[in-house]
C-alpha positions as CSV (number, residue, x, y, z in Angstrom):
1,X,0.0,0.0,0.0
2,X,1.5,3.0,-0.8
3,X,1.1,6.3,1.9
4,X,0.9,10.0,0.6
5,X,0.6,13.3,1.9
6,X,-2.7,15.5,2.2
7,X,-1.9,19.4,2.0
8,X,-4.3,21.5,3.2
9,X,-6.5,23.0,0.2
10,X,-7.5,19.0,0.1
11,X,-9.5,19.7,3.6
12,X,-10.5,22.8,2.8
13,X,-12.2,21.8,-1.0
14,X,-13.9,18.6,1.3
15,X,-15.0,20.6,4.2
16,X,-16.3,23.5,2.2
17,X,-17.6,22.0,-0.9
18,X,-17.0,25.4,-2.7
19,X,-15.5,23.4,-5.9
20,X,-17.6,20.5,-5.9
21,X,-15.7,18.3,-8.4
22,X,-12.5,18.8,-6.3
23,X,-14.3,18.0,-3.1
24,X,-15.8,15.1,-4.6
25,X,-12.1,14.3,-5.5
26,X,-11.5,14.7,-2.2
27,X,-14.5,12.2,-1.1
28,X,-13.3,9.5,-2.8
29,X,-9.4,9.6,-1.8
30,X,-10.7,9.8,1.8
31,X,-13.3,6.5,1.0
32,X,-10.2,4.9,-0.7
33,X,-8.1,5.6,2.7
34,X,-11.2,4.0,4.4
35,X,-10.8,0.4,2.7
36,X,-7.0,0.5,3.0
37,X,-6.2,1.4,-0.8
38,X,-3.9,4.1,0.2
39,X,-2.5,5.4,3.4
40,X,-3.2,8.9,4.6
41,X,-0.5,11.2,6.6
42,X,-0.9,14.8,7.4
43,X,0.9,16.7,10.4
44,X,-0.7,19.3,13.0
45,X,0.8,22.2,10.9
46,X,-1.7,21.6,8.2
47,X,-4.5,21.0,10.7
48,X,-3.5,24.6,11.8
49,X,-3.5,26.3,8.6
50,X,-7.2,24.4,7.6
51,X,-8.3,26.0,11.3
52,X,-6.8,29.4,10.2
53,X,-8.3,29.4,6.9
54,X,-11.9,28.5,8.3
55,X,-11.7,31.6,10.2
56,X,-9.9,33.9,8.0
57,X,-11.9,33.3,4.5
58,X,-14.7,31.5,5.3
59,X,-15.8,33.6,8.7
60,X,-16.4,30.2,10.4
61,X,-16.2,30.3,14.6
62,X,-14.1,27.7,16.9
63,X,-17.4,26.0,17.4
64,X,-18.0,25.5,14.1
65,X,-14.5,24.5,13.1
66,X,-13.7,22.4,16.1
67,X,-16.2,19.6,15.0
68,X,-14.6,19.6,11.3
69,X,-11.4,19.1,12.3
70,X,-12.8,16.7,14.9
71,X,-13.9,15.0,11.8
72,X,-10.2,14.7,9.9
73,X,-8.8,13.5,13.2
74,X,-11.3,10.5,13.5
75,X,-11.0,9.5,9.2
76,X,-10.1,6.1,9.0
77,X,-7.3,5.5,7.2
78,X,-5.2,8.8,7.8
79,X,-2.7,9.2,10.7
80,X,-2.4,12.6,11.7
81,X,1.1,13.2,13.3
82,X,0.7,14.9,17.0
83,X,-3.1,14.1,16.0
84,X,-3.7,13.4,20.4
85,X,-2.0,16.8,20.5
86,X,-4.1,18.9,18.0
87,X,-7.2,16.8,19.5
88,X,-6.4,18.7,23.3
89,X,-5.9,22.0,21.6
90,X,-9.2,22.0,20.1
91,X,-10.7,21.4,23.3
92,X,-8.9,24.9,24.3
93,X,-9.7,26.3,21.4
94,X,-13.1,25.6,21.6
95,X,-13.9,25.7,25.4
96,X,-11.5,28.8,26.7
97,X,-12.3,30.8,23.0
98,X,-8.4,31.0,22.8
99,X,-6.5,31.3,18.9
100,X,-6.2,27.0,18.3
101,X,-1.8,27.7,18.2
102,X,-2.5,28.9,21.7
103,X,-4.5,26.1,22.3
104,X,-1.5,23.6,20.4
105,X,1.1,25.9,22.6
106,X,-0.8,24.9,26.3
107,X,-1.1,21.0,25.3
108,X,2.3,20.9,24.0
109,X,3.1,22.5,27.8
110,X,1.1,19.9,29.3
111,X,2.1,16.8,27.4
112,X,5.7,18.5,28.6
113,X,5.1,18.9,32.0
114,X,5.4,22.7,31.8
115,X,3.4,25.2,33.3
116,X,4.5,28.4,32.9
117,X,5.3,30.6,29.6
118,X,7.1,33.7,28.9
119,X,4.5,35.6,26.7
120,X,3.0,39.1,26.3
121,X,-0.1,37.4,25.4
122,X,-2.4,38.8,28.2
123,X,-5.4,38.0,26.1
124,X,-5.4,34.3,25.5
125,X,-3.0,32.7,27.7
126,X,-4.8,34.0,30.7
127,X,-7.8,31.9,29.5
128,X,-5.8,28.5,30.5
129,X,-5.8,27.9,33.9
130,X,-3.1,25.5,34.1
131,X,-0.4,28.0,32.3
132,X,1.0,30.5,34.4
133,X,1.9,33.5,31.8
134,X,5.5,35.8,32.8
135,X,6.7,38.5,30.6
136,X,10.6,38.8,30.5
């Protein structure tokens, strides 16, 4: 079986449907991943960048986005590296209303055993209980 990558715009034609020949495209890759024809890998990064583009050109909120990628995380057939990792930011993300990286940034911490973080980020950072924010 051979493994390939999936880049972003491939989760963003699915989850939208705004090309619907591409999506479809996109459909039947995922089904083929599903029966074991192909291997699936993506990393976190692109997870990020699908969550970014959701909100930046599609206007979509965390609780709308949080069950899509909720969705790639549970395909069959596609192993999404640091996928436990992305899965605990978008509880963040979704729960606290914090940016997902800053979500990504406090699991990473917790999976790390760290709980405090040099940041200026009064905003978000505050919103995680568990993360004690300094400022140099």
């Amino acid at each position: 079986m051979r493994t390939c990558f999936v880049d972003t715009n491939l989760f963003i034609r699915y989850l939208t449907n705004d090309d619907p020949a591409k999506a479809d495209r996109v459909e039947q890759l995922l089904a083929d991943a599903a029966t074991g024809k192909v291997r699936l890998v993506t990393t976190e990064m692109v997870l990020a960048e699908v969550v970014w583009v959701l909100e930046s050109s599609y206007d979509l909120k965390n609780s709308d986005i949080a069950p899509l990628v909720r969705g790639i995380l549970a395909t069959q057939g596609l192993d999404v590296i640091n996928g436990p990792l992305v899965s605990r930011a978008l509880e963040y993300y979704e729960k606290r209303n914090i940016d997902f990286i800053d979500g990504y940034i406090a699991a990473v911490m917790e999976r790390q055993g760290i709980s405090e973080i040099y940041s200026f980020d009064r905003k978000h950072i505050s919103r995680i209980t568990t993360v004690s924010r300094k400022e140099p």
